[in-house]
LOMARKE-463624 format. One record per residue (C-alpha): residue number from 1; x, y negated, z. Coordinates in Angstrom, 3 decimals. Last residue first. Layout:
# residues N
node pos->NUM, px->X, py->Y, pz->Z
...
END
This chain:
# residues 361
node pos->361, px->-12.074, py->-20.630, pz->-9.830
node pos->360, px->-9.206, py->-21.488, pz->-7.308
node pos->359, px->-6.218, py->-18.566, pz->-7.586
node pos->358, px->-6.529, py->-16.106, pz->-5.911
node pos->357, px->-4.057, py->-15.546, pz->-2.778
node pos->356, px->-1.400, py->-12.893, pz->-2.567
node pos->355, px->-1.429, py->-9.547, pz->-1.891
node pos->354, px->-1.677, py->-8.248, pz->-5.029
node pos->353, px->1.511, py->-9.628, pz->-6.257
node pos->352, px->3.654, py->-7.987, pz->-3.698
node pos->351, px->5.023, py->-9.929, pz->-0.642
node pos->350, px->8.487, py->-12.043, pz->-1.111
node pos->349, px->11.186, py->-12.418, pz->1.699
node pos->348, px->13.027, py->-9.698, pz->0.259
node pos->347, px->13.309, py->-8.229, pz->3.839
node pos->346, px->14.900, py->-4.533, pz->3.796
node pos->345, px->13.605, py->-0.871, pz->4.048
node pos->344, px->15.468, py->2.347, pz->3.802
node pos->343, px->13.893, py->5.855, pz->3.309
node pos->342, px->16.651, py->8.629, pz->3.102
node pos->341, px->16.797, py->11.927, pz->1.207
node pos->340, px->19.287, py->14.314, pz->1.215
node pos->339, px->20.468, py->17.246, pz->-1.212
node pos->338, px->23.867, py->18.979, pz->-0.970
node pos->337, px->25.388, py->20.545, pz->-3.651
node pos->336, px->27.663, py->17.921, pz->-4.266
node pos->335, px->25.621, py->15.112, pz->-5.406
node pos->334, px->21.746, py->15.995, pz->-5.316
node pos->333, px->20.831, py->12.543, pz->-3.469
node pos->332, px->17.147, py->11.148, pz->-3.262
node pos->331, px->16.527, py->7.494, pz->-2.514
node pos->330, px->13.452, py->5.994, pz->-1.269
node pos->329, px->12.178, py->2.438, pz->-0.907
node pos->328, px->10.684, py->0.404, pz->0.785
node pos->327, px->10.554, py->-3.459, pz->0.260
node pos->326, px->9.248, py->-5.887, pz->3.112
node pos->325, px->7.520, py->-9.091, pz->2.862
node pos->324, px->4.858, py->-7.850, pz->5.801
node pos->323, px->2.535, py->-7.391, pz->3.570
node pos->322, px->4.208, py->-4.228, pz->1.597
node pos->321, px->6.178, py->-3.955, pz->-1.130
node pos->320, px->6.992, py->-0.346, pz->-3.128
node pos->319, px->9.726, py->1.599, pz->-4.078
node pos->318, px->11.079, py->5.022, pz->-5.918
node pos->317, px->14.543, py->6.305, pz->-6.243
node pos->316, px->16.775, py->9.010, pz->-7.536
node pos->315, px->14.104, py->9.748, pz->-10.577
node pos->314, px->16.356, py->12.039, pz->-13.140
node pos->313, px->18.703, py->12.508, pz->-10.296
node pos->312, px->22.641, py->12.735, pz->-9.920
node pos->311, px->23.415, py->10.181, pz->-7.428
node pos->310, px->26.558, py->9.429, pz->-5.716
node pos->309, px->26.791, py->5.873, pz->-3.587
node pos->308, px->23.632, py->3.695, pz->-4.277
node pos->307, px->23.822, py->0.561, pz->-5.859
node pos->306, px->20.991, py->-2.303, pz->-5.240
node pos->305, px->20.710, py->-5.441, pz->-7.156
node pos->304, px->21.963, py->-5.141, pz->-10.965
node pos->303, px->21.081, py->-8.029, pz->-12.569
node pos->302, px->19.282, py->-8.092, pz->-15.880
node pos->301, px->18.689, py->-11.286, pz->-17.653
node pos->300, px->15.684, py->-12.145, pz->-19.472
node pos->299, px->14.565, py->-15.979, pz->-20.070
node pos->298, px->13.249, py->-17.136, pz->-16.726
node pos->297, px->9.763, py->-16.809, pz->-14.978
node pos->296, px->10.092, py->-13.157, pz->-14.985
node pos->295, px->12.873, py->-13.256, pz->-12.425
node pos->294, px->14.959, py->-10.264, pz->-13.161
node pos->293, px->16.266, py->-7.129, pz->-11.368
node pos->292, px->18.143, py->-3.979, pz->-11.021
node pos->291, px->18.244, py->-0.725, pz->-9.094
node pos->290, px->20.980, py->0.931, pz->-8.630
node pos->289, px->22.245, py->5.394, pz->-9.243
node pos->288, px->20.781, py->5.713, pz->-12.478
node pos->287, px->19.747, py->9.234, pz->-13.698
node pos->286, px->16.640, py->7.257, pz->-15.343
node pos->285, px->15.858, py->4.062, pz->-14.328
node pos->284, px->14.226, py->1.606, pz->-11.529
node pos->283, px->13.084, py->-1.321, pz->-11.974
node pos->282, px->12.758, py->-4.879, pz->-9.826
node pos->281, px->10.907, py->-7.996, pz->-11.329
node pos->280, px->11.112, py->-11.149, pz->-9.195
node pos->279, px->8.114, py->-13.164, pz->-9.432
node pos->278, px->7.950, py->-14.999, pz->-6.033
node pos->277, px->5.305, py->-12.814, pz->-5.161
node pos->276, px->6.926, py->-9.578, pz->-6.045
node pos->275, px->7.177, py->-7.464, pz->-9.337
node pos->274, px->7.746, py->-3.752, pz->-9.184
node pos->273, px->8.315, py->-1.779, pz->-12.088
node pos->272, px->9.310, py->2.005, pz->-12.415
node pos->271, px->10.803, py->4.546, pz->-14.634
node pos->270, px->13.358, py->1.996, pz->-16.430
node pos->269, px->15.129, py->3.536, pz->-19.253
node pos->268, px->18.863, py->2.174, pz->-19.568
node pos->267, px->20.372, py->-1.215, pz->-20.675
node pos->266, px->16.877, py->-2.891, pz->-20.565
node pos->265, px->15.948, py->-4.987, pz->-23.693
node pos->264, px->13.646, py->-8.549, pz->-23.793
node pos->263, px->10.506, py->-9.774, pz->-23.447
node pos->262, px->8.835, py->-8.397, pz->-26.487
node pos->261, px->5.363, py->-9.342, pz->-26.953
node pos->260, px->2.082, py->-7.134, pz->-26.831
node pos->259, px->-0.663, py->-7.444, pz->-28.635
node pos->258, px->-3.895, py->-6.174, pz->-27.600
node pos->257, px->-6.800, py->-4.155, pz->-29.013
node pos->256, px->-11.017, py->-3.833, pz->-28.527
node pos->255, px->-12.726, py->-0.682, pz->-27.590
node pos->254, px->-13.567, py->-3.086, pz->-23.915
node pos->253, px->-12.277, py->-6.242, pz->-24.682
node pos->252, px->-11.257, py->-7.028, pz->-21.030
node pos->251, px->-7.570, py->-6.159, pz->-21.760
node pos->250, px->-6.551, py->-9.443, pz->-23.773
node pos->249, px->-7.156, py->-11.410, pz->-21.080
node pos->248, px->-4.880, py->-9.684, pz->-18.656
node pos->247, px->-2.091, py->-10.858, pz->-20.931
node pos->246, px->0.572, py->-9.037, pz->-22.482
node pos->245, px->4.493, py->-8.237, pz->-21.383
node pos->244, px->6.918, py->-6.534, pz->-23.010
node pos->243, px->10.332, py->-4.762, pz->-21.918
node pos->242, px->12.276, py->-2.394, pz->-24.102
node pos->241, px->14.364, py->0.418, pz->-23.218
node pos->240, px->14.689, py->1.372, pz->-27.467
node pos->239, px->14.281, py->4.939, pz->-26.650
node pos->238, px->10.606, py->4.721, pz->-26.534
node pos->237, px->8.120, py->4.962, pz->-24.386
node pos->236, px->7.298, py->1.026, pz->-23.891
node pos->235, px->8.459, py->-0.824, pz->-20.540
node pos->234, px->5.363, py->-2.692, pz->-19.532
node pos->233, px->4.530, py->-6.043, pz->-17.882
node pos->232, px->0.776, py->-7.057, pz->-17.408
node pos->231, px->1.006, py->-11.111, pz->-17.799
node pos->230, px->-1.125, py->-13.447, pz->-15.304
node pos->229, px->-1.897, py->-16.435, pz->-17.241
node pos->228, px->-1.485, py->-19.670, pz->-14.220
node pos->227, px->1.043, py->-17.720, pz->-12.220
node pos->226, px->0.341, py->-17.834, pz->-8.791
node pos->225, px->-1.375, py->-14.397, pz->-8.648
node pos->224, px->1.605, py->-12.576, pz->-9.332
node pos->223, px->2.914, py->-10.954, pz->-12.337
node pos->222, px->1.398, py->-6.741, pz->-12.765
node pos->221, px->3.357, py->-3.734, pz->-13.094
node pos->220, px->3.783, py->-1.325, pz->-15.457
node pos->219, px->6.074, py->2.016, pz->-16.099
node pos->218, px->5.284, py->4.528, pz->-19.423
node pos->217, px->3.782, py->2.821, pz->-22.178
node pos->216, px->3.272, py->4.133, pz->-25.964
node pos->215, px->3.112, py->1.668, pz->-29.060
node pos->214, px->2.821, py->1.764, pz->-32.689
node pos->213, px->-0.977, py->0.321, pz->-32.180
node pos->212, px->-2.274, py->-1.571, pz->-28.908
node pos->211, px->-5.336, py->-0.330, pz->-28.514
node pos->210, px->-7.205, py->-1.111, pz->-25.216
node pos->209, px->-9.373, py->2.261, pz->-23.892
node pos->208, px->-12.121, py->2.079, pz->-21.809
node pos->207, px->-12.843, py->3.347, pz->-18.006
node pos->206, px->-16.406, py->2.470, pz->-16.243
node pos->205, px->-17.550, py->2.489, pz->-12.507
node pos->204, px->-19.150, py->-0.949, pz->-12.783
node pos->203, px->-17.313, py->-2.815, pz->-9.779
node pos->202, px->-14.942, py->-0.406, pz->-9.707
node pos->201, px->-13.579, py->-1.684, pz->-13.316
node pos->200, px->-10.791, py->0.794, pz->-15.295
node pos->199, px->-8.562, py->-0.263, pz->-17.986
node pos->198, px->-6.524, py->2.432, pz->-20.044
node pos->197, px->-3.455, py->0.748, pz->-22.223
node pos->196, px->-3.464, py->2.548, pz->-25.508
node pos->195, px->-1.262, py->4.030, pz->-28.311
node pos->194, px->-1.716, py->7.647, pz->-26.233
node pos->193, px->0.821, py->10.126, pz->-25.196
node pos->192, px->2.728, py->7.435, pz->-22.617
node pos->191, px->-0.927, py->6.928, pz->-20.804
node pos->190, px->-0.518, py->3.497, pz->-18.899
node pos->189, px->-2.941, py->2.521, pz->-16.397
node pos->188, px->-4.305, py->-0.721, pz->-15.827
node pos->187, px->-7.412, py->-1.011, pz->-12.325
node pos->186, px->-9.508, py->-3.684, pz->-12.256
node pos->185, px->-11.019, py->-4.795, pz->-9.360
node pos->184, px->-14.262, py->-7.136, pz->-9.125
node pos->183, px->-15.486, py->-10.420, pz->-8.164
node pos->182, px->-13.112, py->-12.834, pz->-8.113
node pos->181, px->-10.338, py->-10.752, pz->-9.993
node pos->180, px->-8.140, py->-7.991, pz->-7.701
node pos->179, px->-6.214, py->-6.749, pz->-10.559
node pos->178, px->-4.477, py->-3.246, pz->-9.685
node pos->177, px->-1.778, py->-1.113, pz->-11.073
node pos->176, px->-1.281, py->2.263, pz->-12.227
node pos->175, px->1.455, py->4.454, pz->-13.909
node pos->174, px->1.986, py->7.419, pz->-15.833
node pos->173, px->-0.935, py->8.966, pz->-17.068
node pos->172, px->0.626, py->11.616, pz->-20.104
node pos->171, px->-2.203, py->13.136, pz->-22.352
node pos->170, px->-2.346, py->14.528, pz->-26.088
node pos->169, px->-1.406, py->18.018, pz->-24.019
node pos->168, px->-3.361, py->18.255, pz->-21.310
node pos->167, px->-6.441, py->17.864, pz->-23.266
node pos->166, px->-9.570, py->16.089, pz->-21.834
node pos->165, px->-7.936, py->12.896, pz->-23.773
node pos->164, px->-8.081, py->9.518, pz->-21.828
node pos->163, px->-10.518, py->7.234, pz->-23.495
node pos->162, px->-12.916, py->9.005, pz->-25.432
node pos->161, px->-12.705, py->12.496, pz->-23.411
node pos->160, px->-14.444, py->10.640, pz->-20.968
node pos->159, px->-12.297, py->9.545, pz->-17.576
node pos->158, px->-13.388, py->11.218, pz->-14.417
node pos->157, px->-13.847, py->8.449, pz->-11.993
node pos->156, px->-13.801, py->9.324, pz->-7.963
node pos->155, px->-14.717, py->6.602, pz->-5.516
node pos->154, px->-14.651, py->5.691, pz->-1.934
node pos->153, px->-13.271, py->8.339, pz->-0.763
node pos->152, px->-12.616, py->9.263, pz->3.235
node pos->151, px->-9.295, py->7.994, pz->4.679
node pos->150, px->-10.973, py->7.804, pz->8.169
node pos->149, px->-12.865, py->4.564, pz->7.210
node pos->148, px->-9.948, py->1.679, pz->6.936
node pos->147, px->-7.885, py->3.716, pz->4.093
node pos->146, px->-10.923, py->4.213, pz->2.182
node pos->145, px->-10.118, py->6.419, pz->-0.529
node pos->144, px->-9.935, py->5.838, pz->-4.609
node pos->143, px->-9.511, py->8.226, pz->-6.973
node pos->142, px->-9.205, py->8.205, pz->-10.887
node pos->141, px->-8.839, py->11.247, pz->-12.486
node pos->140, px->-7.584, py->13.389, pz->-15.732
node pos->139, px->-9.654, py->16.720, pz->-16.283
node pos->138, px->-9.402, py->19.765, pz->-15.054
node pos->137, px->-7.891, py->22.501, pz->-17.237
node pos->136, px->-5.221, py->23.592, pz->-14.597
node pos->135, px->-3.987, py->20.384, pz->-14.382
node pos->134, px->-4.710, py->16.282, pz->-14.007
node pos->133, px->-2.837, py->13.370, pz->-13.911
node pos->132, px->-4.505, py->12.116, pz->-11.012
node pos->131, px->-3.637, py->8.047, pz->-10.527
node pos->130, px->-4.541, py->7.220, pz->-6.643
node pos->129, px->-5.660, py->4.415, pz->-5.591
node pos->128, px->-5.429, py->3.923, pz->-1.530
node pos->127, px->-8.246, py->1.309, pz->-0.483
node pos->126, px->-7.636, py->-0.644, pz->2.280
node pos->125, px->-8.912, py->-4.664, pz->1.536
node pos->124, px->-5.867, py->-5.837, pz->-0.112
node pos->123, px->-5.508, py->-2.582, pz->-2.433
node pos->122, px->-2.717, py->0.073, pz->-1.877
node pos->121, px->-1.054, py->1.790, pz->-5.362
node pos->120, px->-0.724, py->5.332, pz->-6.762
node pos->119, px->0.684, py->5.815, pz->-9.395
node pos->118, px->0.915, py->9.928, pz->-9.910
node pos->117, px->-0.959, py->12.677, pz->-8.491
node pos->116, px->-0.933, py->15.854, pz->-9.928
node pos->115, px->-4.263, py->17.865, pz->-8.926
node pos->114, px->-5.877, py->16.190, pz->-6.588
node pos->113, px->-9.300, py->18.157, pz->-5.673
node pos->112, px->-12.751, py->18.437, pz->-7.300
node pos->111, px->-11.471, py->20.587, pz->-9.867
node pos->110, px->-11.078, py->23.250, pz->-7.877
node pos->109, px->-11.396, py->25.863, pz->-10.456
node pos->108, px->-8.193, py->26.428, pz->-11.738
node pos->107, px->-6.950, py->26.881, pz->-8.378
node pos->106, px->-3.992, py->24.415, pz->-6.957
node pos->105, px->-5.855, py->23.843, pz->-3.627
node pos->104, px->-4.162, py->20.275, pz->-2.638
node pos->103, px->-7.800, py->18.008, pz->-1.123
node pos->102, px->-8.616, py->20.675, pz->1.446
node pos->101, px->-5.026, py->19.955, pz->3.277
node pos->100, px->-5.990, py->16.257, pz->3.716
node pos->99, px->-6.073, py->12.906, pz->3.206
node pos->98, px->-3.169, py->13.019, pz->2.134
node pos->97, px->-1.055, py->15.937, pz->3.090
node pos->96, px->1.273, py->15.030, pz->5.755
node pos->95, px->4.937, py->14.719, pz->5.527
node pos->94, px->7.143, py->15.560, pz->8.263
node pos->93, px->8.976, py->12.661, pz->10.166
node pos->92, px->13.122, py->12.160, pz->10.028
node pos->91, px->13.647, py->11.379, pz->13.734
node pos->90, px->12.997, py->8.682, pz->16.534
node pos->89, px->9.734, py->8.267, pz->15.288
node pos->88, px->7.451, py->5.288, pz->15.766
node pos->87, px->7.995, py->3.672, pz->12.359
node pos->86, px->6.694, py->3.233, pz->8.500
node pos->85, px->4.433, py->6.570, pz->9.440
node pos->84, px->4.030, py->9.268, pz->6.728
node pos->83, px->1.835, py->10.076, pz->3.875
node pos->82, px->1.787, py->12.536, pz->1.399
node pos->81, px->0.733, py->13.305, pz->-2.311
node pos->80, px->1.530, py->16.156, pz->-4.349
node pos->79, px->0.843, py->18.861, pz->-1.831
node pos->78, px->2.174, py->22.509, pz->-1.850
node pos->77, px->5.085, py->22.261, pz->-3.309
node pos->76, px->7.191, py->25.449, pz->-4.439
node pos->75, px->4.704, py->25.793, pz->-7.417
node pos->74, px->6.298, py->22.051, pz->-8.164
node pos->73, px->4.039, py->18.895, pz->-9.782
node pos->72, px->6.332, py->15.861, pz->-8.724
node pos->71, px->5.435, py->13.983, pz->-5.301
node pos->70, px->3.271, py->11.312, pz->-4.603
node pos->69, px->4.122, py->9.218, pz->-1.816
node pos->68, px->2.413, py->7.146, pz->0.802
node pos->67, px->4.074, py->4.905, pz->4.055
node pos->66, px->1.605, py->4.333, pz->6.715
node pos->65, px->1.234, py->1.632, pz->9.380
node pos->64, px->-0.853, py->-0.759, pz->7.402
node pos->63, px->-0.403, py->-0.043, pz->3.917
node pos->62, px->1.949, py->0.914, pz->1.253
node pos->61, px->2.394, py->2.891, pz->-2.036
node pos->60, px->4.932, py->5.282, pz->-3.373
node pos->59, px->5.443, py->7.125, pz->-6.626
node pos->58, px->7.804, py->9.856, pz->-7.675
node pos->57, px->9.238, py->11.388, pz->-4.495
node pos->56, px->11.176, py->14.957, pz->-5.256
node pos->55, px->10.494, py->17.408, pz->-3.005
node pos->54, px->11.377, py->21.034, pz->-4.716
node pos->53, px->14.459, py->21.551, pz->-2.077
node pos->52, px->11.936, py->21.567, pz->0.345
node pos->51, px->11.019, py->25.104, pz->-0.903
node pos->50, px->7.600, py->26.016, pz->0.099
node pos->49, px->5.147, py->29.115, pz->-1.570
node pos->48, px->2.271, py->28.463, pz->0.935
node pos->47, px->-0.037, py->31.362, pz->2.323
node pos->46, px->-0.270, py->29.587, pz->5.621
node pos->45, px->1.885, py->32.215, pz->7.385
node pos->44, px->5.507, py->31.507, pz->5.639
node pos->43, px->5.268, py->27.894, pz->5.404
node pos->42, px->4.149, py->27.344, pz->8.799
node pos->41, px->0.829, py->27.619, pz->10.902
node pos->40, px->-0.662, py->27.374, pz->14.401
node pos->39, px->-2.486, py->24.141, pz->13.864
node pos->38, px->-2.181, py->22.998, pz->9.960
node pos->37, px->1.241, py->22.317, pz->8.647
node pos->36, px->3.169, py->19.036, pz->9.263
node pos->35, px->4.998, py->19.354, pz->6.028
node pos->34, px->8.969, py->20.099, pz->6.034
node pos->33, px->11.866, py->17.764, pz->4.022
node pos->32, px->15.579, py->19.374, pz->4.090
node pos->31, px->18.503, py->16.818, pz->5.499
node pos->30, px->16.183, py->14.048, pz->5.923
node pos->29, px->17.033, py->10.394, pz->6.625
node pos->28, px->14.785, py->7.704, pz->8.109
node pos->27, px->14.683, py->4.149, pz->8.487
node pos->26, px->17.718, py->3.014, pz->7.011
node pos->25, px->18.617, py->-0.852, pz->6.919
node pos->24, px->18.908, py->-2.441, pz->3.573
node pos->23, px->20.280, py->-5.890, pz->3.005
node pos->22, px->19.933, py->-6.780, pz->-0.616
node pos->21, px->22.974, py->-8.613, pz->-2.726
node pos->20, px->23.831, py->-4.610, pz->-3.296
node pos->19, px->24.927, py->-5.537, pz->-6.283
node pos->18, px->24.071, py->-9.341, pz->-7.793
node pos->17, px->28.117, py->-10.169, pz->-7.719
node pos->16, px->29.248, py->-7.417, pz->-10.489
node pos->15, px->25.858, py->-7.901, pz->-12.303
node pos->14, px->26.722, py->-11.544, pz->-12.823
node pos->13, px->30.766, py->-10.814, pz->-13.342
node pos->12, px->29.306, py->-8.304, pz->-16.302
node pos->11, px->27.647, py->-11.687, pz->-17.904
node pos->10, px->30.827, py->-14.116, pz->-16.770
node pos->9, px->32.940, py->-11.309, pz->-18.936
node pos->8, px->30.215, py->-11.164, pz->-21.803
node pos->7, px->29.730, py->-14.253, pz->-22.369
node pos->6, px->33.625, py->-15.315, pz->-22.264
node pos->5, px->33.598, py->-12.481, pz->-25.159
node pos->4, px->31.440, py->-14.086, pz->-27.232
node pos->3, px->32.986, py->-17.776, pz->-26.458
node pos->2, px->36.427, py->-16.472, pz->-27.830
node pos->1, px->39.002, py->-16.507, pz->-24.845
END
């Protein structure tokens, strides 16, 4: 055997053995989603269009006792982000509006609600951020709510029209993560219509706009805290599936640029990025029915890690981490003509990034 193709046939025996190398056990499983509707009310009376057909899980976040999702933009929808509890119920739970009802009026001129959530992501100290796309002429959004104070918020940012666009279409947020530094929080989000990365600081309330020219981003996640130059991973917009990662450093020149360096090439388009403490990469992509992986402090190799059964779904799954070294995540089935969800969890014996220590000034 020529050594290209013995590179190939131990590469594919890699993937082959990496599948399902992950231990799930199913927490819940849903025939047809339903919301836990206000006191004395249902689909049909509350003035709600609902078909649970139209739930489709995009982003989810964890902390404490409460699983959150964000849900894809649908008339038929009538909340785009939900929580519901990691245990405690002996069947499939409904989803509650987060943090409430009053915060998913779809008017044009409720601007002061969510409109289209997207990334969302939990900080250390119980704050839910939430990435709001959006809609209906309102501005884009950043909002953060205090998970540990009755879910009430903390902070709402409308970006200026000089970093994120005030027009719907020359804007796409996709993503968010969060840098807890020694004194403040940054929040990175990606905007896939724009050449930039958009930073945001709590500490001073301000958004700006990195450059980083020839290039759109779509997922992101963040390495751990026990790397010595902490790298912000992104898989560009593009059909090319690359991976690139550039440093933190380079994102606190506020109207300044970055430079980004390939890492390597995904097989398909990868949706979503999680990296855990011990800096293990997981993504998952488009119409795919696994998820795969890589150790980010090795040279890139892909290995397939979870496999679902029959999927046919632009976004079949979405996952987070949580403290207690524990990876949720969702999958959604439309094989058949029958649609199911499940939520599984499994011990990875890694906690996210975040939620590890600082490093020493």
């Amino acid at each position: 055997m020529s050594p290209f193709f013995a590179a190939i046939f131990l590469h594919a025996l890699c993937l082959a053995n990496a599948v399902n190398d992950i231990d799930f056990t199913t927490v819940y499983d849903w025939d047809k989603f339903d919301f836990a509707w206000p006191s004395g009310a249902n689909s049909s009376n509350n003035g709600q269009i609902f078909n649970p057909n139209y739930v489709h899980p995009r982003y989810m976040a964890v902390f404490g006792e409460r699983l959150f999702i964000s849900l894809d933009l649908k008339n038929e929808v009538p909340a785009t982000l939900v929580w519901l509890p990691k245990s405690g119920t002996s069947t499939a739970p409904k989803l509650n509006p987060f943090p409430s009802w009053n915060f998913h009026i779809k008017y044009r001129k409720e601007c002061d609600t969510i409109k289209v959530a997207n990334g969302i992501t939990a900080d250390p100290d119980g704050r839910l951020w939430v990435l709001d796309e959006g809609f209906y002429g309102c501005p884009s959004k950043l909002w953060v709510f205090d998970l540990n104070n009755n879910d009430t918020t903390d902070r709402v940012h409308q970006f200026p029209d000089t970093v994120v666009s005030h027009s719907t279409s020359k804007r796409s947020l996709r993503d968010v993560v969060i840098d807890k530094t020694t004194d403040d929080y940054l929040a990175y989000i990606t905007d896939s219509e724009s050449e930039n990365i958009i930073v945001y600081s709590r500490k001073n309330d301000k958004s700006w706009a990195v450059k980083t020219p020839g290039k759109k981003w779509d997922s992101l996640d963040l390495s751990p805290n026990n790397r010595e130059a902490r790298q912000l991973y992104l898989t560009e917009r593009s059909y090319d599936y690359q991976l690139y990662s550039v440093s933190v450093s380079e994102l606190k020149n506020e109207g300044g640029s970055a430079a980004p360096k390939l890492i390597g090439k995904w097989r398909e388009y990868p949706y979503r990025l999680v990296i855990d403490k011990a800096n293990i990469l997981y993504a998952a992509f488009n119409y795919k029915k696994y998820l795969s992986k890589w150790n980010i402090s090795e040279p890139f190799r892909e290995q397939r890690v979870h496999e679902a059964g029959r999927l046919d779904c632009s976004w079949p799954f979405t996952f987070a981490l949580d403290v207690d070294d524990t990876l949720w995540i969702t999958e959604r089935n439309e094989s058949g003509g029958v649609l199911r969800h499940k939520l599984f969890k499994a011990a990875v014996g890694a906690r996210p990034y975040l939620l590890t220590a600082l490093p020493t000034p």
